[in-house]
Every structure is written in C-alpha cells, then in structure tokens.
C-alpha positions in Angstrom: 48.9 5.1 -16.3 51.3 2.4 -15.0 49.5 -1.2 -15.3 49.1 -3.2 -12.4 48.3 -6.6 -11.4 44.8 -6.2 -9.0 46.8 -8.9 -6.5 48.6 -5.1 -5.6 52.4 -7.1 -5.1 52.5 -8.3 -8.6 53.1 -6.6 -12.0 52.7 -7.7 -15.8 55.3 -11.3 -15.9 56.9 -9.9 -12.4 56.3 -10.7 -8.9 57.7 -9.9 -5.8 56.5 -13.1 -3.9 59.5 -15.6 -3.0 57.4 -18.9 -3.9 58.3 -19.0 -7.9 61.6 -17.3 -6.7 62.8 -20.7 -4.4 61.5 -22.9 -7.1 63.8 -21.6 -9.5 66.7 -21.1 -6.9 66.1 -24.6 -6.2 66.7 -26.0 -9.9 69.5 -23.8 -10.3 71.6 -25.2 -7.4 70.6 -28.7 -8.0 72.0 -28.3 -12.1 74.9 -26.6 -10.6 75.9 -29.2 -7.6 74.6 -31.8 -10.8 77.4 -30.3 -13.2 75.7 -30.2 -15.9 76.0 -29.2 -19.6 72.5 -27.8 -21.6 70.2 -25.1 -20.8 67.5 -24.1 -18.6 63.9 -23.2 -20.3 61.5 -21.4 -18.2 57.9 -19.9 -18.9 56.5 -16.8 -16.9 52.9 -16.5 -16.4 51.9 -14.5 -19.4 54.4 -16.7 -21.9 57.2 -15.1 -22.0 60.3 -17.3 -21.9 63.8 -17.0 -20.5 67.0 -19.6 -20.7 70.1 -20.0 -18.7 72.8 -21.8 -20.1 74.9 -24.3 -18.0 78.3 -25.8 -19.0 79.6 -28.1 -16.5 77.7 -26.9 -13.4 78.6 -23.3 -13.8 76.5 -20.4 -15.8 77.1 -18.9 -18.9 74.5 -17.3 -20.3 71.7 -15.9 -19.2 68.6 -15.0 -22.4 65.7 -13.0 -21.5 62.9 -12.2 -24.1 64.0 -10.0 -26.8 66.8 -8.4 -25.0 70.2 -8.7 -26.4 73.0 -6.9 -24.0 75.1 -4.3 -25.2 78.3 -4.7 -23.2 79.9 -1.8 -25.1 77.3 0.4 -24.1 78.1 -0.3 -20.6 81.8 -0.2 -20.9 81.5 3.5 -22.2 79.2 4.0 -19.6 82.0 2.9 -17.0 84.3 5.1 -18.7 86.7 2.2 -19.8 86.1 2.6 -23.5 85.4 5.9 -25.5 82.8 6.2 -27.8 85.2 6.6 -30.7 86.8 2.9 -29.4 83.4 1.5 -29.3 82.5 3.0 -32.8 85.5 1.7 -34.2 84.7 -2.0 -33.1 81.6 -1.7 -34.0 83.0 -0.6 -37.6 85.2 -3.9 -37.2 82.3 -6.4 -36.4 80.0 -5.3 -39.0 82.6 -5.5 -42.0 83.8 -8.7 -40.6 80.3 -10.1 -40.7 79.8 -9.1 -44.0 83.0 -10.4 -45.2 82.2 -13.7 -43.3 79.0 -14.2 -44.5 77.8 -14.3 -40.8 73.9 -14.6 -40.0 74.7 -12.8 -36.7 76.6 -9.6 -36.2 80.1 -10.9 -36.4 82.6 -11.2 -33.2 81.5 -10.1 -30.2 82.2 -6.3 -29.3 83.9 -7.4 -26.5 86.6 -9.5 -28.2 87.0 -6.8 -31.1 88.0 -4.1 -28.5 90.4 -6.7 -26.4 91.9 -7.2 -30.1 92.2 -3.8 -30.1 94.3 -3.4 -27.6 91.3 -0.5 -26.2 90.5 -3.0 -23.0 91.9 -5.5 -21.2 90.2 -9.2 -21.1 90.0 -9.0 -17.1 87.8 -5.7 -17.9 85.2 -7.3 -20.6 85.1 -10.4 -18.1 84.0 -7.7 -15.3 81.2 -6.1 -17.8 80.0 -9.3 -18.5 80.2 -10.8 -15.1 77.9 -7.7 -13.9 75.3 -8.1 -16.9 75.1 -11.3 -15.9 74.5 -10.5 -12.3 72.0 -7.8 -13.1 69.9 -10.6 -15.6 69.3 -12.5 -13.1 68.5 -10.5 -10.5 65.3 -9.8 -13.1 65.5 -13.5 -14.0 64.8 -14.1 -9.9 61.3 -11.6 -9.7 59.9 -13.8 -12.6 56.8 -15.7 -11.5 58.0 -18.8 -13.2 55.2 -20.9 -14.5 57.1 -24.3 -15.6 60.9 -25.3 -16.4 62.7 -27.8 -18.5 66.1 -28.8 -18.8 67.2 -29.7 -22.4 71.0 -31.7 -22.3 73.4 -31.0 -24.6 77.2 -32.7 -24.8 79.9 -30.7 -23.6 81.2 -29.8 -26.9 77.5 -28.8 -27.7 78.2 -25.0 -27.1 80.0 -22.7 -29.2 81.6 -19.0 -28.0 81.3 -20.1 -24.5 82.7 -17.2 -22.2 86.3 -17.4 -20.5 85.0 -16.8 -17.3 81.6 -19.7 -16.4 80.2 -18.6 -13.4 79.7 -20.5 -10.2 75.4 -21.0 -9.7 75.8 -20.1 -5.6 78.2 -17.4 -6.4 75.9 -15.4 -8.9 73.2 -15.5 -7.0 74.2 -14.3 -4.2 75.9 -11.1 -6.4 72.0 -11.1 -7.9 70.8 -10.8 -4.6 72.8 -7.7 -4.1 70.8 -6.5 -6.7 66.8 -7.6 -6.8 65.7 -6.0 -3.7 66.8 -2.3 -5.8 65.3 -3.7 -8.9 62.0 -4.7 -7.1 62.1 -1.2 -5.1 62.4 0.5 -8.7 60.0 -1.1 -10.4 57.6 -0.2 -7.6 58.4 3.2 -7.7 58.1 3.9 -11.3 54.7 1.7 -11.7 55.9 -1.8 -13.0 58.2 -3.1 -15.6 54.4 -2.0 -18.0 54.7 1.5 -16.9 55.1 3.9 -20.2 57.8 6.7 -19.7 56.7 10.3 -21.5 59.2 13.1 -22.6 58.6 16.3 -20.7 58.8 19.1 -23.4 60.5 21.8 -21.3 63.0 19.9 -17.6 60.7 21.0 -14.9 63.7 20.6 -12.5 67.1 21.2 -13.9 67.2 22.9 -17.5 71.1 22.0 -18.2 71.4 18.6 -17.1 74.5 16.1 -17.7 73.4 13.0 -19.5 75.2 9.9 -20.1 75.3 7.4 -22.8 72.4 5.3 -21.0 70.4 8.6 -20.7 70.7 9.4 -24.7 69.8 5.9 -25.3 66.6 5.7 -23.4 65.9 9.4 -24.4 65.8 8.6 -28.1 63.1 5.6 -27.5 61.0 6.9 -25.2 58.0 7.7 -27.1 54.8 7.9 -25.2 54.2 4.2 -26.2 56.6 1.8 -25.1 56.4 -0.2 -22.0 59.6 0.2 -19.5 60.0 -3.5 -20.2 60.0 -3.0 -23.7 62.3 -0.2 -24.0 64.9 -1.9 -21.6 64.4 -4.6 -24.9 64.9 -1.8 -27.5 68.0 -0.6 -25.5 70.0 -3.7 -24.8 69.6 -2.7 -21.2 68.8 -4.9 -18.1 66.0 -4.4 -16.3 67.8 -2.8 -13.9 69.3 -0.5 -15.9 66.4 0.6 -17.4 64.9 1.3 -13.9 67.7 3.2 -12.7 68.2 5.4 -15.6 64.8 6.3 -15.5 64.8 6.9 -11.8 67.4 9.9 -12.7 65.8 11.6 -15.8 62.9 11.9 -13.5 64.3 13.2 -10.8 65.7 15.7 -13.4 62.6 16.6 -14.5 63.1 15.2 -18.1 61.0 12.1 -17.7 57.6 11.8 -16.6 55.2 8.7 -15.5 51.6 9.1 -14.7 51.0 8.7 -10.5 55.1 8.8 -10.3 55.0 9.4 -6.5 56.5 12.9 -5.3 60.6 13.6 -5.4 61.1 13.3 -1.2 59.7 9.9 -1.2 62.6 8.6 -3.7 65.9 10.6 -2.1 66.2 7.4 0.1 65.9 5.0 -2.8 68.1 6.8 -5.2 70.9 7.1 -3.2 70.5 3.0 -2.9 70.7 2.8 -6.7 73.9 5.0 -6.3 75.7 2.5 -4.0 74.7 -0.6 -6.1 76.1 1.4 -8.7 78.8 1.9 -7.2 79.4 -1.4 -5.7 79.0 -3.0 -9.7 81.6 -0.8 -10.7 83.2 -1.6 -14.0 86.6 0.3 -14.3 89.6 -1.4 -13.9 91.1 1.0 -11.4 88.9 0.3 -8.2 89.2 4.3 -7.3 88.0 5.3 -10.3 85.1 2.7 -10.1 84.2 4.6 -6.6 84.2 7.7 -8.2 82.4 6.5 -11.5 80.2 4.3 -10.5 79.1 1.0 -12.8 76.4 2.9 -14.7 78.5 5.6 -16.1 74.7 7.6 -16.8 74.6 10.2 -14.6 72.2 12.3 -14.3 72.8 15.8 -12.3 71.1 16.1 -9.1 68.4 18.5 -9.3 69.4 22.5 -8.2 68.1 23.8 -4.8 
C-alpha cells in the first residue's frame, strides 16, 4: 500500500507545497547572478541529501541520493545509439578502467561513444542537458530542510561538462517538467509506493517494451520503493514514474489503490507530450515521432 504523509499533499522527502520550493529557487539564482564556483549541499526532511554543482554562475551537475544517471540508457532509448553501440562502450570503459587503475568506472559512456564515432557531441550534450532538466525538476518537489554552500577555486573541478548550464534557463526547462512529475507521483501513490509484477498482463498479452521497461521489469520485486528503484535503475524520478505509468496501463505492473485506467488517459497523454517535447534524437522529426523516452509501452487493445 503506497505510503503517505497524513498532511495528504506530501509524500516520504517530497512535497508539493511551493514554500521549500522558492527557498531553493531563491539560492539558486542568487549563486547564479553571484557567479560562483563550488557546490550547493542541501538536506530534505527525512536526511536525505542532494548537491548541485556551480562553475562560474552556471550548473553542472546535479547529485541526488544514490542515483547515478545512465545517459546510455537513455540514448538507446531515444533511438540514437543501438544496444550493440552502447555494449561496445561499455566494453571500452570497463577495460580502460581496469587498465588505468581507476577507482570509478573509467571515461564516461558518453565520451567513449563520441570517440566512437556512434554519436555526435551535440547529441550527448542534448542527453545530458535533459537529465539534467529532469533532476531538477525532482530536485524542485524536495521539502528542503537547510543549505550550504561549500567554495571551491575555479580549477577545483575536474570532468566539468562542455556545455554549463545557465541557473534561469534550467529552471525554467525543469518547470516544463515538475507539474508531470508531481501529477505522477500522485497517481501511482508517492515516490514510497512499491510496484508488483502481475503474473499473467491483465490488459495487453503481447506488449512492446523498451529498454526502460526491461530495466524497471527486472528490479521490480515486491519490495523496492518507486524511489528506490528509480536509484537501482539510473533513472530520474521522472522516468521512473512515467515508465511505470505505461506497464500499468498495460496491465503488467500493479500498485495497491492504483486509481482506475479512465482517470489516467488525460495524464498519460501529458507524459507523451513531455516526452515528446524532451526529445533526444538529432533529427527533430524523428524526435516527434520517437519521443525522449524511447520506452514505449503499447496502448492497451479495445
């Protein structure tokens, strides 16, 4: 049963209230119009803790508990990079670690496939640009308990991204994006909600799953929180949300007190035009037809 908050417009670390929301608007225009070079550390209610990174006024990283993006994930969601591409880099950055010595996992998927010649730069700077975008969007529903600032010098960062992002310009793109995420995570019972396989699709028995589907499909155990798998997955909250929004609606995926199919048509077709709007391919037409998901889900026989 999904876990709620007894204040009835909260959930477990979210909320839908704006107070905590300006707050944290506020200190991340004045860092930005400020210029400056470090990272922003911030607490939600129950402890968990998020960062984003500043160089020069402009953001470039965004950390959320736990959760590591998986840009190639996305990139073969978009349809930009096959799986056998992403396989092959991902080949590449574990041999190179290992070679290397690295603590981490070695160059970043991105860079491996631009080396490749499998994607262009403009492309990965797209992928990451929307990650970012859909981070904070979750980053902005966070009742934030305290901040701090922690300074660094300019040459204090290492790997920064080619692409810093203007503070005003991502939030507005992240505002394309929260009232969705919030909608969601009302829908499916909170970011604390635990998915369950259905044995035998109650709706369509041959549907069409995408990279994102799989994923989710093969962590979904009864167990996990939504939050928690979106962790397991790489996947922004908003991905999460969406993805399971269409396994249920294809009758694989089940959540206790999900509320009946005709009150979501409205909603899913909103998730379908943020989709589309985030689109990742290169090619803007095929981005219309693709959508920046790339996990589709068929739409449930009549």
């Amino acid at each position: 049963m999904p876990k709620r908050d007894t204040g009835g417009d909260q959930y477990e670390g979210v909320s839908v209230s704006t107070a905590a929301e300006g707050k944290l608007r506020s200190v991340l225009s004045d860092l930005g119009r400020a210029r400056a070079t470090g990272q922003l550390v911030m607490r939600d209610r129950v402890g968990h803790q998020a960062s984003v990174q500043f160089f020069e006024g402009a953001i470039v990283g965004l950390l959320i508990p736990d959760h590591r993006p998986r840009i190639g994930m996305r990139l073969v969601a978009a349809g930009v990079v096959s799986p056998d591409q992403l396989a092959a880099a991902l080949d590449t950055q574990r041999r190179e670690a290992e070679r290397d010595g690295s603590t981490g996992n070695g160059p970043r998927v991105g860079d491996l496939l631009v080396r490749s010649g499998a994607i262009s730069r403009a492309v990965v700077e797209q992928v990451a640009r929307a990650q970012l975008a859909d981070n904070m969007a979750g980053l902005l529903t966070w009742e934030v308990s305290d901040t701090r600032f922690e300074s660094v010098a300019s040459g204090g960062f290492s790997g920064l991204p080619e692409a810093p992002v203007d503070v005003e310009q991502l939030l507005v793109e992240a505002d394309a994006r929260r009232p969705v995420l919030l909608e969601l995570l009302r829908r499916l019972g909170g970011p604390t909600a635990v998915p369950e396989l259905v044995g035998v699709p109650t709706i369509d028995p041959h549907p069409t799953l995408g990279p994102h589907d799989w994923a989710l499909l093969c962590k979904i155990d009864g167990r996990r929180k939504t939050v928690e798998l979106a962790q397991s997955c790489g996947f922004t909250m908003l991905e999460v949300a969406q993805t399971l929004d269409g396994l249920i609606s294809a009758g694989l995926v089940s959540i206790e007190h999900h509320p009946p199919k005709e009150t979501r048509t409205a909603s899913v077709n909103t998730a379908a035009l943020l989709r589309e709007l985030s689109s990742l391919a290169a090619d803007p037409g095929a981005a219309s037809r693709r959508g920046g998901r790339g996990a589709k889900v068929t739409q449930p026989r009549r």
